[in-house]
C-alpha positions in Angstrom: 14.3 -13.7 11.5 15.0 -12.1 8.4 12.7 -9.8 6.0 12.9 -9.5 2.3 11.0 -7.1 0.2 8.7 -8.2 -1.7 9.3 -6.5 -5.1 6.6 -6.6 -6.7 4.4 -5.3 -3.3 7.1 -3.5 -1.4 4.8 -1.6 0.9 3.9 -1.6 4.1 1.2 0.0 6.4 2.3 1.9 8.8 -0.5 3.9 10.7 -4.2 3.7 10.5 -6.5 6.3 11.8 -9.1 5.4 14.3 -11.9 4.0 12.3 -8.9 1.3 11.0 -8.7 2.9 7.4 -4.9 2.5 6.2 -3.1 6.1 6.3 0.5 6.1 6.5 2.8 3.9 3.9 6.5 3.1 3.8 8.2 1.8 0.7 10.5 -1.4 2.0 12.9 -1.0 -1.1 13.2 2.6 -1.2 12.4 3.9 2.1 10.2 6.1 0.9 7.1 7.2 3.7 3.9 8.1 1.5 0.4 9.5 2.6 -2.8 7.7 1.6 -3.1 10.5 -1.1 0.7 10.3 -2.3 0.2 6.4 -2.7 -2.7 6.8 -4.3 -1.3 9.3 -6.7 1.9 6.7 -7.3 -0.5 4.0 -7.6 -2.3 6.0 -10.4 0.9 7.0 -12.0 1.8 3.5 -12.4 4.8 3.4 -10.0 2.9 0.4 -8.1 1.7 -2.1 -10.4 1.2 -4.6 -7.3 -1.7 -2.2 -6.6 -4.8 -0.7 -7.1 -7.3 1.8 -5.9 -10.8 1.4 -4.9 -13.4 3.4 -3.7 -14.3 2.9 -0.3 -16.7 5.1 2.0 -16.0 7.7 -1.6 -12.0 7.6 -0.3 -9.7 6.6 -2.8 -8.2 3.8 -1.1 -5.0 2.0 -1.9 -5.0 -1.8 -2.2 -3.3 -5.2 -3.2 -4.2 -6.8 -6.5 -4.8 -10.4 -5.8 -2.5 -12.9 -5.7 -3.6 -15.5 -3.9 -0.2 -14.6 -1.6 -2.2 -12.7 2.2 1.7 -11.9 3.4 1.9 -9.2 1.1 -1.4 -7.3 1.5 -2.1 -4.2 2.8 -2.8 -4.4 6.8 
């Protein structure tokens, strides 16, 4: 089995906290291991454009645009 990055959504979820919410990032292309906070930051910055914030629970909360593609969403 083989993996290729998607490039316009190249990150993956890697740790959740307890309650489930999405916490821990890693950036397939770049290898680069992001916070909820730093990828919401990059996000904002437009360094994602495959993603966007919402608010949930009043946490800024990183997620897929649509696409109509559920491979490369957020876990």
């Amino acid at each position: 089995m083989s993996f290729t990055p998607d490039s316009n959504k190249p990150v993956i979820v890697v740790k959740e906290n307890q309650s489930g919410r999405n916490e821990l990032f890693v950036d397939t292309i770049n290898g680069a291991v992001m916070d909820r906070q730093d990828f919401v930051d990059l996000i904002e910055s437009g360094n994602y454009s495959g993603y966007q914030i919402s608010v949930v629970n009043n946490i800024a909360t990183p997620m897929s645009k649509p696409d109509g593609t559920t491979i490369n969403n957020l876990g």
